[in-house]
N, C-alpha and C positions, 0 to 999 in steps of 0.2 A: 461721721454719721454712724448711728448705732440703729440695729435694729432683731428682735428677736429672728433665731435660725427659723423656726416654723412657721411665723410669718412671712420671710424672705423666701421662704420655699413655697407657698402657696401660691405667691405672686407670679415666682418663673414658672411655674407648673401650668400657671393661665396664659400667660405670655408666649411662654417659646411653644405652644402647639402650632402657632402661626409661622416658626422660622422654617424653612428649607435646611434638610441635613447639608445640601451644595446649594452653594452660590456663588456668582459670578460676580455680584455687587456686594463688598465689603461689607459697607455701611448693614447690609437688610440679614447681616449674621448677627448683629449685636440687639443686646435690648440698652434704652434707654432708661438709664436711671435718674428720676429729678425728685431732690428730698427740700422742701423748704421752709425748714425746723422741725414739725411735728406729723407732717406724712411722706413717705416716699410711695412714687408711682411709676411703675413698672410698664414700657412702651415697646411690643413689636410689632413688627409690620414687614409686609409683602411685596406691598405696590396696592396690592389690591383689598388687602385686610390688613386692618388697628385692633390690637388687642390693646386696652390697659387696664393694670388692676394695682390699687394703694393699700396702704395699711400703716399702724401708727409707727414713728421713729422721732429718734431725738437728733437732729444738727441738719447742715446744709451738703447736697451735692448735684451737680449736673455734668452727668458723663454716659458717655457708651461704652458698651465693653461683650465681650464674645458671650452670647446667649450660652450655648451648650456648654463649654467653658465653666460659667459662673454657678450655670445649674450643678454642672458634677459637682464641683467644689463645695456645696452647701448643702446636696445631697449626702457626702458624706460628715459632715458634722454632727457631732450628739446633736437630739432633740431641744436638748435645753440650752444649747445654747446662744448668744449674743453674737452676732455677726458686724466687725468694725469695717467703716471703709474710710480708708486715707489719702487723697489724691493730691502728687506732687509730678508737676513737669509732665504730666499728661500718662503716667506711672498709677496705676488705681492699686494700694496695698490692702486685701483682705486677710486679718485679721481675727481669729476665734480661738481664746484658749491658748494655745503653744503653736497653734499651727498659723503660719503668714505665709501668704500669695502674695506675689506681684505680676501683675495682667496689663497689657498693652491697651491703651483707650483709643477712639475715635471722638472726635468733638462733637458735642450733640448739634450744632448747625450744618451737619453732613447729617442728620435722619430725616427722612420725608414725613410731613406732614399732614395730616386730613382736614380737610374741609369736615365741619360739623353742622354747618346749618343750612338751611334749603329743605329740612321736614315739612312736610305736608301733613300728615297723619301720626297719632299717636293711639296704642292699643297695648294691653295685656294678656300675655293668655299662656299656656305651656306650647312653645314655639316648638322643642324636641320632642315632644310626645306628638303633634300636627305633623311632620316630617319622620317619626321613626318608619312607621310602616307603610311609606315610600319609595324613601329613598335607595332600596335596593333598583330601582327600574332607570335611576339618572344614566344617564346616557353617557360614556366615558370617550365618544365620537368626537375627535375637536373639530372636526369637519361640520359637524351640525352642532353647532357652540349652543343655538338656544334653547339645545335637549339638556344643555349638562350645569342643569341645577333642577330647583322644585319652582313648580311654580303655585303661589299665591295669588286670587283673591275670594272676595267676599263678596256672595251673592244671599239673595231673602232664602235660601235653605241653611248657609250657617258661611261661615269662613272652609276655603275649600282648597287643598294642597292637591298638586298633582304631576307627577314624574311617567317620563317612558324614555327607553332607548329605541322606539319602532317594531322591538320584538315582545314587550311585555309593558303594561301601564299598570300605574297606583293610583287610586285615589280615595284621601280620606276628607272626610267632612268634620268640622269644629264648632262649635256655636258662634254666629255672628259675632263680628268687632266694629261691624258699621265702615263706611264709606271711608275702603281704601285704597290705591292704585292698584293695578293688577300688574305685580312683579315678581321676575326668576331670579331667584333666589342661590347663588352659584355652589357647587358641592361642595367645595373644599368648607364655607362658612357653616354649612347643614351639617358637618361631621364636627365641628367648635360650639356648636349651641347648646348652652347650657341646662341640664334636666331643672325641670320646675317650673315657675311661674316668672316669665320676664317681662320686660316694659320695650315696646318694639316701639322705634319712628322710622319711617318712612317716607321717601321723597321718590322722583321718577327715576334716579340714577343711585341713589344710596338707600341702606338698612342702617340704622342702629341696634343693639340688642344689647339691652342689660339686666344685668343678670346678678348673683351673688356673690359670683366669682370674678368678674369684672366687667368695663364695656369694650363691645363688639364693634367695628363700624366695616362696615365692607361697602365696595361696589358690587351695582346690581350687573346681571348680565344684559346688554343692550341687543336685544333680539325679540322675535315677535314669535309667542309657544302658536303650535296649532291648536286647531280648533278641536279639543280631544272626545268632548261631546259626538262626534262623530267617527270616531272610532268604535264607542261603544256601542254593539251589538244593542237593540233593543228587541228583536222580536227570536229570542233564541228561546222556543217552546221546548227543549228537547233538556230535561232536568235531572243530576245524578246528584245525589249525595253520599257523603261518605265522611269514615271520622277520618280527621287531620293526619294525626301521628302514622293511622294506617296507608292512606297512599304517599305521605312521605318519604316513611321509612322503608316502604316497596320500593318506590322512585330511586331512592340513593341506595340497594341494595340489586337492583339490576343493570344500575349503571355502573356498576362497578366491571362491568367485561366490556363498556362504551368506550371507543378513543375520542381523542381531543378536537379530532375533525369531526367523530360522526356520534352525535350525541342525540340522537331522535330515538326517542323511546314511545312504542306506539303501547296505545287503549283501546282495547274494544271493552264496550259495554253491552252487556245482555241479560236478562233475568236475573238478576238482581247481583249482579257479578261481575268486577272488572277484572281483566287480566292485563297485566303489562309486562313487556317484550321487548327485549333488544336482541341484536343479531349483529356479532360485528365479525365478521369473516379473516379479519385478520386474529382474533381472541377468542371468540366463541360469542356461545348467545345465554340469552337469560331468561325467564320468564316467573312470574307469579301473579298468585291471584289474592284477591280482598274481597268479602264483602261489600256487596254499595245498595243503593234504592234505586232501582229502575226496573221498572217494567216496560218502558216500551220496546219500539222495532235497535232492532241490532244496530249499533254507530260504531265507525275508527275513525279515531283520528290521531297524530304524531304529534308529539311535545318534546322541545329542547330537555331532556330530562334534567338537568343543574337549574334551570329556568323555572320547570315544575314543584322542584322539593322547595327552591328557594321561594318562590312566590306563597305556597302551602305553608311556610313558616314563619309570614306574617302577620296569620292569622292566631288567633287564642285557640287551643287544646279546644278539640270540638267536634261538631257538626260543619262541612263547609257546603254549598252548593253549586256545582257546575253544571252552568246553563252552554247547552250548545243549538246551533243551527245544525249543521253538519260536518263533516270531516276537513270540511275547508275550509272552514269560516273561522273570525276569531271566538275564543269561548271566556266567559264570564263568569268569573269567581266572587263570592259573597257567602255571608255566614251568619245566624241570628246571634251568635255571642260577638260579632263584634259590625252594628247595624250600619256602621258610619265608615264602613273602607270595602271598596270595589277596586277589585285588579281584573284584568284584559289581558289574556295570553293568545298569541299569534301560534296558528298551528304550523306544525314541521311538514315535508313530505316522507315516509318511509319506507 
């Protein structure tokens, strides 16, 4: 089997994001190579995510062979060149130019398989762009499994993503896709999603996603998300704005005296002024202040400061708005340059 190096490299490039550097199970280190005559298609897998991606060649082959492995070796090949594969006695010889590999195989009737059908729904839409300014809040707790992805669906305001760890929520809004299940969406598949326009199907336990670079198919998470509607503050009259970069780049410049335990960095607002503060008794303390809009009565309240800068940077270069009740309540993040994404930060004590 022949097939151009820059194509062979595209393919493991979409492939092996799904391998695990370690594994325990042989088989789920290798990708599956099946070429039969004029495409080869490029298979790996998890357990729980199928990546494959084709591209054109010329001859026959069906073998597995070490993901990481096959990537270096074609990684370093000139651009231009032709990549052979020769398989004798279960011996897979790669061939390019002057240089010859011989690689240990596994039989492709040892790689697990996916189920592909049982879609219920089918839709388009830019899937990584719905998920980018999210999923910083997925919840990395396996204890609380059905925090740790995004969750999906589509209600009469548009298609609606939404993540939290308990201490921070996201949520952006997309234009309808019409009557879909409402599913969580697992992290590791949300960091493989390919930028652009893809072609999503959907069933109660599976995704598909295809994209340009190849198809996706994962399991969903089997868990029930709460009800995050109820999280969000609605009646937070108490409104500060300010530009982005500036409490930002305060936030990650006073937390630099914060230790790894105690990372609450307090705000007070007042006349049109916020100051923020950290005090860490084992380093020292920090303070500064920015510009903001507010007039009314004085408020503090504490924020994880890494929680702060990050959530603040998933918004566009701007104006953003924080609504609060009071120093104890959660507070409400939003911004007119970007109308369709609302974040929920949980306040510290300090």
């Amino acid at each position: 089997m022949k097939i151009e190096r820059n194509a062979l490299s595209r393919l493991l490039a979409s492939a092996t994001k799904v391998v695990e550097g370690r594994n325990n199970i042989p088989i789920l280190s290798t990708v599956r190579l099946v070429a039969d005559g004029d495409v080869l298609t490029v298979t790996a897998s998890d357990l729980d995510i199928e990546v494959q991606a084709s591209a054109p060649c010329e001859g026959d082959l069906a073998i597995c062979v070490d993901a990481k492995l096959l990537a270096g070796i074609v990684a370093k090949l000139p651009a231009s060149a032709v990549v052979e594969f020769d398989l004798k006695d279960a011996n897979l010889t790669v061939k390019s130019g002057r240089s010859t590999f011989k690689l240990q195989t596994l039989p492709i009737e040892d790689f697990p398989s996916f189920s592909v059908d049982g879609f219920t729904a089918e839709f388009t839409t830019d899937l990584a762009a719905l998920f980018a300014p999210v999923a910083f809040a997925i919840s990395t707790e396996e204890t609380r499994y059905y925090l740790n992805g995004v969750y999906i669906h589509d209600t009469a305001g548009g298609l609606i993503a939404v993540a939290t760890d308990g201490h921070r929520l996201a949520k952006h809004t997309a234009p309808t896709v019409g009557a879909i299940p409402a599913v969580i969406v697992p992290r590791k598949l949300v960091g493989l999603v390919p930028k652009g326009q893809v072609a999503v199907s959907l069933s109660d336990t599976k995704i598909r996603i295809v994209g340009a670079d190849g198809t996706y198919t994962s399991k969903l998470i089997d868990g029930t998300f709460p009800d995050y509607e109820r999280v969000i503050p609605k009646a937070n009259d108490k409104v500060i704005t300010f530009e982005s970069p500036d409490m930002r780049q305060a936030a990650e410049r006073v937390s630099v005296v914060s230790s790894e335990r105690g990372r609450a960095i307090r705000l007070n607002f007042a006349d049109n002024q916020a100051t923020l503060a950290i005090n860490n008794p084992e380093q020292g303390s920090a303070n500064e202040e920015i510009a903001v809009s507010y007039e009314g009565e004085a408020i503090e309240i504490g924020f994880n400061s890494a929680y702060l800068a990050e959530l603040i940077g998933q918004f566009p270069a701007g104006t953003i708005s924080l609504a609060l009740n009071d120093g104890g309540s959660p507070a409400v993040f939003t911004s007119a340059s970007a109308p369709d994404l609302l974040a929920v930060l949980m306040p510290m004590r300090v």
